[in-house]
C-alpha beads as a LAMMPS data file, in Angstrom:
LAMMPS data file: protein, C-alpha beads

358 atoms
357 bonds

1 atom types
1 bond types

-500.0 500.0 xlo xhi
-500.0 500.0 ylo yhi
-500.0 500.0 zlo zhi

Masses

1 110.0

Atoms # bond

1 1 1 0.000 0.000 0.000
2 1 1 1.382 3.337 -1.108
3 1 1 -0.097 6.899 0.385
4 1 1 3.383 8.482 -0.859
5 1 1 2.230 12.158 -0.868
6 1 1 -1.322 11.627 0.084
7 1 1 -2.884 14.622 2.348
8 1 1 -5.132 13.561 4.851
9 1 1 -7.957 16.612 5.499
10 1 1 -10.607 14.937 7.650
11 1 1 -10.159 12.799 10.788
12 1 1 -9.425 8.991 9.831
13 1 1 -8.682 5.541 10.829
14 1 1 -6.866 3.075 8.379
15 1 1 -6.998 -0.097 8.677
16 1 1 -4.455 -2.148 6.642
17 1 1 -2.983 -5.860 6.733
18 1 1 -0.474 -5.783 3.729
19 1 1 3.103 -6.588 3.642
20 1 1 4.520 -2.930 3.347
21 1 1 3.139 0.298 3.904
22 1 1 4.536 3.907 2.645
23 1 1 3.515 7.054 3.701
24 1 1 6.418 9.208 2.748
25 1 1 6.217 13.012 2.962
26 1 1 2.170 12.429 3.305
27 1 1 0.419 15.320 5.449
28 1 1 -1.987 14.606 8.148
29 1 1 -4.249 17.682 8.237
30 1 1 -6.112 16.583 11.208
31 1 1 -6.587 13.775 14.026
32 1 1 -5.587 10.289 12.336
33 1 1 -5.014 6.441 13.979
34 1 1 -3.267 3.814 11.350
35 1 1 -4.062 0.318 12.506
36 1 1 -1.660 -2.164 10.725
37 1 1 -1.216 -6.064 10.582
38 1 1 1.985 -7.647 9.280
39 1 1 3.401 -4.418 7.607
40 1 1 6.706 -2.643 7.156
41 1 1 5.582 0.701 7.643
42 1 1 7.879 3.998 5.816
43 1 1 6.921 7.737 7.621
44 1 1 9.995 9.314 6.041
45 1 1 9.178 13.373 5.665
46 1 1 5.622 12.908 6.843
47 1 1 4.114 16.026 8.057
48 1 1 1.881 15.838 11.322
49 1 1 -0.368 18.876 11.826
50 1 1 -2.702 16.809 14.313
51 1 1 -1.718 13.690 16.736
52 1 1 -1.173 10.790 14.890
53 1 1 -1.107 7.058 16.378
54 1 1 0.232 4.179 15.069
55 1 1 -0.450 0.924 16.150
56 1 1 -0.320 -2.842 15.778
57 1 1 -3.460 -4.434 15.440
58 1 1 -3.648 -7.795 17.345
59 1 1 -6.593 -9.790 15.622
60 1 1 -7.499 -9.334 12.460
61 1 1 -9.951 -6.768 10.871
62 1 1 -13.339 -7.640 11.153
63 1 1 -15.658 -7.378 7.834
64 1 1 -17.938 -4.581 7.250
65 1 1 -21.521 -5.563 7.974
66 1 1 -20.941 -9.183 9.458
67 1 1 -18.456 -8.926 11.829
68 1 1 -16.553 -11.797 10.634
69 1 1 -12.680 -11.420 10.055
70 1 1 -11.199 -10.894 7.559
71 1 1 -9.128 -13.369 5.228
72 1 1 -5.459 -13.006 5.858
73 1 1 -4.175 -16.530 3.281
74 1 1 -1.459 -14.541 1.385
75 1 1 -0.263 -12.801 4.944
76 1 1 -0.395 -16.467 6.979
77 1 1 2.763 -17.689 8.536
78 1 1 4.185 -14.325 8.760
79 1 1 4.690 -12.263 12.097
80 1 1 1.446 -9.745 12.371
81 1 1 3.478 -7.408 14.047
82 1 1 4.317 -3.795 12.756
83 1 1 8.044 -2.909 12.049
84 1 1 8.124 0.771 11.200
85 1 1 12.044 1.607 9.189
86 1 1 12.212 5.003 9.211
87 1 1 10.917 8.391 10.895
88 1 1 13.517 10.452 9.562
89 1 1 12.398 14.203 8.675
90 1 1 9.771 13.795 10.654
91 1 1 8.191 16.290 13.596
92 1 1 7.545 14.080 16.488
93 1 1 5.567 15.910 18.409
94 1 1 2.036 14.908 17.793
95 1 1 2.934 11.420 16.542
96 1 1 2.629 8.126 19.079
97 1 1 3.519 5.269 18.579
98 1 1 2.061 1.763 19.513
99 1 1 2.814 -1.624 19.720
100 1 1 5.376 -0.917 17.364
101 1 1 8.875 -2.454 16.115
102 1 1 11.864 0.089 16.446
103 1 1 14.560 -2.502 16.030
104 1 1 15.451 -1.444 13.079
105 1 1 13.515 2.335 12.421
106 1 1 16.161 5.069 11.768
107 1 1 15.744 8.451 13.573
108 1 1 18.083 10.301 12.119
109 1 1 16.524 13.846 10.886
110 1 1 13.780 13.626 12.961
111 1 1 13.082 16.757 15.090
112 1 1 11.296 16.841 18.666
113 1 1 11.872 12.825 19.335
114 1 1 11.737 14.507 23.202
115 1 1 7.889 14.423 22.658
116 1 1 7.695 11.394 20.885
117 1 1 4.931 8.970 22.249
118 1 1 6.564 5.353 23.102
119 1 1 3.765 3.201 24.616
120 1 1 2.311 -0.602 24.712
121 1 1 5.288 -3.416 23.439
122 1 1 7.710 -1.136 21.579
123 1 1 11.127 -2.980 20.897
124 1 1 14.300 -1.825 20.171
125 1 1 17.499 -3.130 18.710
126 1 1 19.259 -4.954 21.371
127 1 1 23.443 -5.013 21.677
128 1 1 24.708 -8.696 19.898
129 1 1 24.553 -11.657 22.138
130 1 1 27.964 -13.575 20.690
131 1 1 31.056 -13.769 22.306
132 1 1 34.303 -11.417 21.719
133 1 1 36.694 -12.892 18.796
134 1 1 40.005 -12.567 21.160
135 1 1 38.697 -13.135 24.588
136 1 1 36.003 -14.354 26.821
137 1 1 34.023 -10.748 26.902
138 1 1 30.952 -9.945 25.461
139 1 1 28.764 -6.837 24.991
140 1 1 26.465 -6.312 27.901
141 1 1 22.902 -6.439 26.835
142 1 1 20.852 -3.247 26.675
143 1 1 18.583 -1.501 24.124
144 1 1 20.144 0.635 21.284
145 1 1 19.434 2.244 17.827
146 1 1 20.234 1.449 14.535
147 1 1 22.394 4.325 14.062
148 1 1 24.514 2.780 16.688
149 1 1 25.220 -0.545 15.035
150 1 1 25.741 1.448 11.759
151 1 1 28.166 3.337 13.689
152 1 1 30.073 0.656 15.021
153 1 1 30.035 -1.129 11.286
154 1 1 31.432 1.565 10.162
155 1 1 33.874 2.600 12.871
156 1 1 35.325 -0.974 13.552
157 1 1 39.163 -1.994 12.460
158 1 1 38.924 -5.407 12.649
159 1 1 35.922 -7.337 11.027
160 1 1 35.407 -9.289 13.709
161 1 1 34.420 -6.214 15.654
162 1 1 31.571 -5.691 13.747
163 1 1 30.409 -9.544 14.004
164 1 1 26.991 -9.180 15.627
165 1 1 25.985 -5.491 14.898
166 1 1 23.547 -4.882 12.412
167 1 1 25.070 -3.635 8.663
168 1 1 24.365 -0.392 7.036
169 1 1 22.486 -0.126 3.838
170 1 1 23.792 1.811 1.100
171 1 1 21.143 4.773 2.024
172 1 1 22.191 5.072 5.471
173 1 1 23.722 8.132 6.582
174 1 1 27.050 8.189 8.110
175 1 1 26.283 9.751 11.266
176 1 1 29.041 10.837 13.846
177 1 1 28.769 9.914 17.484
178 1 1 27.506 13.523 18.351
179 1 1 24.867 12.596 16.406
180 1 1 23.895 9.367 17.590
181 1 1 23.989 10.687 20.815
182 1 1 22.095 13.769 20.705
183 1 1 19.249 11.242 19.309
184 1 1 19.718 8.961 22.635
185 1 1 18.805 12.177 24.452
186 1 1 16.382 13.248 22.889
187 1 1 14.818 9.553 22.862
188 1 1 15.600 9.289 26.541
189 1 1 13.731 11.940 27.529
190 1 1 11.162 10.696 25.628
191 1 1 10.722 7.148 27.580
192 1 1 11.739 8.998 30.821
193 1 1 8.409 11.381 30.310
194 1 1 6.658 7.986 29.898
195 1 1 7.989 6.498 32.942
196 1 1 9.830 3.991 31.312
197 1 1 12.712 4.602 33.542
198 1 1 14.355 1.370 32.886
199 1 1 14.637 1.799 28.999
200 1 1 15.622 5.608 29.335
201 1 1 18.573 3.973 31.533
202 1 1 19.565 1.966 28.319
203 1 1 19.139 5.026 26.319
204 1 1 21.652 7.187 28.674
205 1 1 24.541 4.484 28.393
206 1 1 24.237 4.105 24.963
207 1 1 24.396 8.542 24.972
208 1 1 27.479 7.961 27.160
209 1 1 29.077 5.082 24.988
210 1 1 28.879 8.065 21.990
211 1 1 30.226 10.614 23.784
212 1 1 33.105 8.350 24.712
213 1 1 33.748 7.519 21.380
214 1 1 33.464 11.371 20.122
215 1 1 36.956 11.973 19.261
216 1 1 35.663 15.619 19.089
217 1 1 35.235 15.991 22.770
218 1 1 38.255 16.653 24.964
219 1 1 40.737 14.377 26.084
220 1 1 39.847 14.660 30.097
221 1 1 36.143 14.028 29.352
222 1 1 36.797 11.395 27.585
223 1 1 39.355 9.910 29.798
224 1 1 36.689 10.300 32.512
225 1 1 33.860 8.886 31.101
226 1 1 36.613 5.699 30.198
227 1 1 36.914 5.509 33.929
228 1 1 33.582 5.482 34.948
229 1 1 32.516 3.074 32.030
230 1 1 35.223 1.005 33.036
231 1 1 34.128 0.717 37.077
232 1 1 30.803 0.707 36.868
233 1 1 29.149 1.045 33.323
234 1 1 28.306 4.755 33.495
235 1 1 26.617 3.660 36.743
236 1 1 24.206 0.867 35.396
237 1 1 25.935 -1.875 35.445
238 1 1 25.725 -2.944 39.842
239 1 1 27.686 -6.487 38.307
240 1 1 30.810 -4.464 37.369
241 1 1 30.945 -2.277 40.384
242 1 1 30.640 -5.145 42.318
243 1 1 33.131 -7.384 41.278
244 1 1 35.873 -3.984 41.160
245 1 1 34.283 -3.965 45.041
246 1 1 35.296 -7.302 45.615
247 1 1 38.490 -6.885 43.604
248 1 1 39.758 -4.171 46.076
249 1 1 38.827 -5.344 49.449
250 1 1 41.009 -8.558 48.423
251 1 1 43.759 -6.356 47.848
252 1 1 43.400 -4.615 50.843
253 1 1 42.781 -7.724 52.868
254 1 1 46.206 -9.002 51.210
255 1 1 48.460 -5.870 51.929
256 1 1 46.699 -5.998 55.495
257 1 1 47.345 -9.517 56.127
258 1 1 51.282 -9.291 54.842
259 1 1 52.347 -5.578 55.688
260 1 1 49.561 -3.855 57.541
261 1 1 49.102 -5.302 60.629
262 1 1 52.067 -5.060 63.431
263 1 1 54.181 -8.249 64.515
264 1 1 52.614 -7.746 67.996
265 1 1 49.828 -4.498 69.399
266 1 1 51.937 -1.845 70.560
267 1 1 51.938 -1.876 74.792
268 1 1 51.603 1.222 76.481
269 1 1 54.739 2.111 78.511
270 1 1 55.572 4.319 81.374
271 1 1 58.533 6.269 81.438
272 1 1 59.809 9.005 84.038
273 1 1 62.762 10.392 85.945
274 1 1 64.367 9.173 89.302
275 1 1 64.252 11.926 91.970
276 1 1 65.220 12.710 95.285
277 1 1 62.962 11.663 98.772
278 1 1 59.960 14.466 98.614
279 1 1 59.742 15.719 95.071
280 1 1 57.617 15.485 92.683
281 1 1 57.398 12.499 90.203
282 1 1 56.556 12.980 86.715
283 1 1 55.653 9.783 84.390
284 1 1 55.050 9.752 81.030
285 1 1 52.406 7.061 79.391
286 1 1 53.433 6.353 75.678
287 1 1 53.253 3.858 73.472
288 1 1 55.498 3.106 70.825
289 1 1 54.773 2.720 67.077
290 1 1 53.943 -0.538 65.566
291 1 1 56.887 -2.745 64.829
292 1 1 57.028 -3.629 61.252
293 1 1 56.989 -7.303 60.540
294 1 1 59.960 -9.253 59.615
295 1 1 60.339 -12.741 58.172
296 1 1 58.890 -15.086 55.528
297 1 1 55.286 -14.168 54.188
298 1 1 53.839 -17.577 54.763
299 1 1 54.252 -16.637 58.484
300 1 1 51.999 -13.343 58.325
301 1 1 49.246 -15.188 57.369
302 1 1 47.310 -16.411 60.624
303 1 1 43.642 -16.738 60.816
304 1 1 44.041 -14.157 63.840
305 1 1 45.782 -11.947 61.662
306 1 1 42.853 -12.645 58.768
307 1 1 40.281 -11.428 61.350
308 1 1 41.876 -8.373 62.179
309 1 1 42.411 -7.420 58.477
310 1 1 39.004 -8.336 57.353
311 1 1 37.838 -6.397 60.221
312 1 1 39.353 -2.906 58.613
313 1 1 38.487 -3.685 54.870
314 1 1 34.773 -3.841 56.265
315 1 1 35.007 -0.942 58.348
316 1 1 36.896 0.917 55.147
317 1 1 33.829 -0.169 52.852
318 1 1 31.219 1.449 55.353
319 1 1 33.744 4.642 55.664
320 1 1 34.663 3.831 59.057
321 1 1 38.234 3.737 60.696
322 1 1 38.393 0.453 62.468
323 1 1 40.806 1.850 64.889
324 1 1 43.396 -1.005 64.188
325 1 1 46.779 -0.659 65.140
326 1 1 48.422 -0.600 61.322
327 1 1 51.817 0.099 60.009
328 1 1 53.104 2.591 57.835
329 1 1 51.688 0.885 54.664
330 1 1 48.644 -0.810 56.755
331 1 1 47.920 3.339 57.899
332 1 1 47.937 4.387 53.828
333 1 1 46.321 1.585 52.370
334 1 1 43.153 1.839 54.792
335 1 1 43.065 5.223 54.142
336 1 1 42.818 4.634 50.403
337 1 1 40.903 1.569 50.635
338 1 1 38.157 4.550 52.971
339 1 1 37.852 6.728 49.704
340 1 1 37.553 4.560 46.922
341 1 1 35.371 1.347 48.060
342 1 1 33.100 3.427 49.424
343 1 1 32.853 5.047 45.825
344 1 1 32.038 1.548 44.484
345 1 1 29.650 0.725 46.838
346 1 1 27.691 3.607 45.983
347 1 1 27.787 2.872 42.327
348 1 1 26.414 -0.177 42.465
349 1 1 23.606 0.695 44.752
350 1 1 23.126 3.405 42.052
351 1 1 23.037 0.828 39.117
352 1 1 20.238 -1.031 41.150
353 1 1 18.137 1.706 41.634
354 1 1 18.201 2.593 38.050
355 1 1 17.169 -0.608 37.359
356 1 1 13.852 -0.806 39.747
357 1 1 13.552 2.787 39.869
358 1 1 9.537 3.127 39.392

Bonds

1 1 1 2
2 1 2 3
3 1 3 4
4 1 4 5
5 1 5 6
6 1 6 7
7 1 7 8
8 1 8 9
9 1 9 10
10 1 10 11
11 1 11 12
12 1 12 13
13 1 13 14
14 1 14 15
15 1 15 16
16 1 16 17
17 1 17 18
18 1 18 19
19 1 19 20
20 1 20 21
21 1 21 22
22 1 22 23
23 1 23 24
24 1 24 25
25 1 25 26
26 1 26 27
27 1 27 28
28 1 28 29
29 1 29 30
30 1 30 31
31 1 31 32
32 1 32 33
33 1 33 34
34 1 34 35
35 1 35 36
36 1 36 37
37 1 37 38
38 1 38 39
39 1 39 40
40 1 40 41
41 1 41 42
42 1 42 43
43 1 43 44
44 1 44 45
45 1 45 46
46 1 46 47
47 1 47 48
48 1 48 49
49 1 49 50
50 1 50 51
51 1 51 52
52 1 52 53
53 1 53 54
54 1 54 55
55 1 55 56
56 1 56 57
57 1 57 58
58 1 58 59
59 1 59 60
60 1 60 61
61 1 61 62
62 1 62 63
63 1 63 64
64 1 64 65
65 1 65 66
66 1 66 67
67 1 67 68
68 1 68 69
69 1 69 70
70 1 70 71
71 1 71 72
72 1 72 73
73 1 73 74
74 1 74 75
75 1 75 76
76 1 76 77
77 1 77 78
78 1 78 79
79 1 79 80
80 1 80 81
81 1 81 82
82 1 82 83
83 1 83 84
84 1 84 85
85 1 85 86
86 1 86 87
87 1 87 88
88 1 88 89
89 1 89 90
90 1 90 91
91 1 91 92
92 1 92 93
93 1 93 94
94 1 94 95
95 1 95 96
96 1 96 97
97 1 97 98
98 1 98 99
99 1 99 100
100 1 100 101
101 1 101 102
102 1 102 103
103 1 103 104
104 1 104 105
105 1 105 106
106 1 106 107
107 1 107 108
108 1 108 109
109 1 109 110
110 1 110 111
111 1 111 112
112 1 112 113
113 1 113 114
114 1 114 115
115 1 115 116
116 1 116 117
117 1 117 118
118 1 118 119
119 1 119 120
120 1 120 121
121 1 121 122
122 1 122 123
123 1 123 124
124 1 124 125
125 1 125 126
126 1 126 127
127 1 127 128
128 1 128 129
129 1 129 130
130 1 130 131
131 1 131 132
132 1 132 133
133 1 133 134
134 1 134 135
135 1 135 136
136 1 136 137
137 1 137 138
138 1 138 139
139 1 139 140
140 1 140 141
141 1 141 142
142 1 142 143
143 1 143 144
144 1 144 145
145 1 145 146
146 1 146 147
147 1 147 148
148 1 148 149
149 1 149 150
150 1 150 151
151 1 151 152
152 1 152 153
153 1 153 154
154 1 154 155
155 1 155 156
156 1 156 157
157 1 157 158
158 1 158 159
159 1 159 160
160 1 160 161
161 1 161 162
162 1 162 163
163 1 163 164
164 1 164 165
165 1 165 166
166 1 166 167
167 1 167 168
168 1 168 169
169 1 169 170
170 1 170 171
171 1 171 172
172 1 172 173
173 1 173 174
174 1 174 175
175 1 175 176
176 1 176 177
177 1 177 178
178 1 178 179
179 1 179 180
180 1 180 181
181 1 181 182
182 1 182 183
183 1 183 184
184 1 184 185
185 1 185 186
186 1 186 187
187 1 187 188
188 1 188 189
189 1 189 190
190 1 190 191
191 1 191 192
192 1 192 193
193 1 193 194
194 1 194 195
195 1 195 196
196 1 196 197
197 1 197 198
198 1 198 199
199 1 199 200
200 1 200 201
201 1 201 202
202 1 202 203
203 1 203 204
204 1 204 205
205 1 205 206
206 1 206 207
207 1 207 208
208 1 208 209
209 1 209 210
210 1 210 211
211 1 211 212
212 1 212 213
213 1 213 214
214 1 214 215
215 1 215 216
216 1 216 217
217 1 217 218
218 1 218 219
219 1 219 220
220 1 220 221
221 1 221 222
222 1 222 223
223 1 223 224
224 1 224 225
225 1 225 226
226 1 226 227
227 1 227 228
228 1 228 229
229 1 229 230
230 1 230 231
231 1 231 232
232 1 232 233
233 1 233 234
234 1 234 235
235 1 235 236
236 1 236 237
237 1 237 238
238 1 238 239
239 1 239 240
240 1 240 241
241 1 241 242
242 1 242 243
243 1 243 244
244 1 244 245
245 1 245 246
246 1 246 247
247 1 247 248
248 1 248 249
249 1 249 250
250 1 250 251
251 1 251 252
252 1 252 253
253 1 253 254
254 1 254 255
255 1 255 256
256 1 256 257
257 1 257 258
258 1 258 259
259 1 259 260
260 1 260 261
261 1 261 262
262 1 262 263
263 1 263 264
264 1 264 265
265 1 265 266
266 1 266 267
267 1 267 268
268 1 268 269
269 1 269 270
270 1 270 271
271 1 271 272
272 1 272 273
273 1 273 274
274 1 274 275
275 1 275 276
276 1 276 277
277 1 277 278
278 1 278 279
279 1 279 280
280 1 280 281
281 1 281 282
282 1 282 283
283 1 283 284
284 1 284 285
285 1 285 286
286 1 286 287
287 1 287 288
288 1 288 289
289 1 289 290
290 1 290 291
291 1 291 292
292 1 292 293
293 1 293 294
294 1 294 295
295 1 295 296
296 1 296 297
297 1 297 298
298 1 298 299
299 1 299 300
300 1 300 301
301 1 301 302
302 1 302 303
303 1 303 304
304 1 304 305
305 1 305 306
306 1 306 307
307 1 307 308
308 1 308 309
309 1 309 310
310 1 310 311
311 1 311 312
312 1 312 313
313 1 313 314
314 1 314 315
315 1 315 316
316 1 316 317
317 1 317 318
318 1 318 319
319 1 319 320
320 1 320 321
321 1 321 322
322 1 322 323
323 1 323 324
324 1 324 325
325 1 325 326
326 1 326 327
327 1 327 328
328 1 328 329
329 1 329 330
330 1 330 331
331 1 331 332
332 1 332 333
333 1 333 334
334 1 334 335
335 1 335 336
336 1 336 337
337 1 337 338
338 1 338 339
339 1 339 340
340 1 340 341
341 1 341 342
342 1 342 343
343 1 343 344
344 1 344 345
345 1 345 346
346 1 346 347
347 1 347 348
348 1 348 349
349 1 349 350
350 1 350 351
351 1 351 352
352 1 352 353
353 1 353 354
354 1 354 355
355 1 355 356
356 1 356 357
357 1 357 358
């Protein structure tokens, strides 16, 4: 079915089970709702002067007069659903979208996708589900846009980096990852006005993964953002905060249990100065720094000395001094250990909540 250029004037519903659908640079005059089966559907420079829904139909269309449904034989065996491929040129504002297929619509030269309507079972293109080529690493899953895996086709050195992402046609534009990000956040707030927090989360990593990659952007941002992917997936990811958690109180609990903890707790000691019969006696309470250890390694570890360390890697976590007699390096490393797992222990709460946030 082809409306290419058709002006709607009057308020309408259409109702259409065909295999494709085009409606490119049509103009909706007023109040319209397109209810499709089984179509591909093509908005590209469609003009909406009115709200305009689209949505999947889930049984078929019923025949005028009798109620019965309609025949579907030459659309049988093929998935009803509605996969719309591009909104590009488009004005968002008044158009909503239903039940629809985004996995593979492109957004690019759309305008207002802030106030683009998202509802019902809208899917996206998902990150690939494969194994890396060199090592034991693979992506971790989340929502994305087709501009993204055209991106990354595009961008990657080695074929193998491109296994798994989806393969731009010859039409595409070649966007650059300003772009692709500034339609993430525009998209995000989108979802995020809908109270699809979860999906707006995907949205924001996948704005962050851009601006990471935006050679354009300077060097300290980008470093930054590198960092913060790195610990805790732009602070979505509670998994990878976690295990960098668990990664540094081991550490800790190692440099505690070999060099951190004294041979033996310092002992208070009283010190003062003979006098003659009558005068007055002045003592002095001290005690003395801890005594470094000495010896093989094997020896430092004790379960009594295990206790005590994992006594001040807890405490550190929590942002508490455990008030542990330490050494030098014992002193330093739990002061370290106090402002960066902390840090990572927020993160990963934060990833949570983004997660279940209502």
């Amino acid at each position: 079915m082809v409306f290419d250029g058709a002006v709607f004037q009057q308020p309408v519903t259409v109702e259409i089970a065909a295999r494709q659908v085009s409606c490119a640079r049509t103009r909706w005059v007023s109040t319209a709702t397109l209810q499709l089966r089984y179509a591909e559907l093509d908005l590209r420079d469609a003009v909406f002067e009115y709200p305009v829904v689209v949505a999947a139909r889930p049984t078929p269309f019923p025949m005028p007069g009798s109620g019965d449904p309609l025949p579907e034989p030459l659309l049988s065996g093929r998935d009803p659903g509605v996969r719309a491929t591009s909104v590009g040129g488009v004005d968002a504002a008044h158009l909503a979208l239903h039940d629809v297929d985004l996995s593979g619509c492109r957004f690019a030269g759309a305008v207002h996708l802030d106030q683009l309507r998202v509802d019902g079972w809208c899917t996206f293109a998902t990150t690939p589900t494969d194994w890396g080529w060199r090592f034991p690493w693979r992506w971790s899953r989340r929502n994305t846009l087709v501009e993204e895996h055209h991106w990354r086709v595009r961008a990657a050195r080695h074929p193998a980096l491109a296994r798994g992402w989806a393969t731009p046609p010859e039409d595409a534009p070649k966007l650059r990852p300003t772009a692709v990000a500034a339609l993430y956040r525009q998209l995000r707030k989108s979802l995020e006005d809908g109270k699809n927090e979860p999906d707006a989360a995907d949205f924001y990593y996948g704005e962050c993964e851009m601006r990471r990659h935006d050679t354009t952007r300077p060097w300290g941002e980008r470093a930054l953002l590198t960092g913060y992917w790195a610990l805790s997936g732009y602070g979505l990811r509670a998994s990878r905060a976690l295990a960098w958690l668990g990664a540094a109180m081991t550490a800790t609990l190692a440099v505690m249990v070999l060099w951190g903890l004294p041979a033996e707790a310092p002992k208070p000691t009283i010190t003062g100065r003979q006098v003659a019969a009558g005068q007055k006696v002045t003592l002095i309470t001290d005690t003395p720094d801890p005594a470094n250890l000495t010896g093989p390694l094997t020896s430092r570890v004790t379960s009594e000395r295990f206790e005590k360390a994992l006594r001040v890697v807890i405490n550190s976590v929590i942002f508490r001094s455990s008030g542990q007699d330490l050494t030098t390096v014992g002193t330093y490393t739990e002061m370290t250990s106090r402002l960066t797992e902390p840090v990572l222990l927020g993160l990963a709460v934060l990833a949570v909540r983004s997660r279940v946030k209502r």
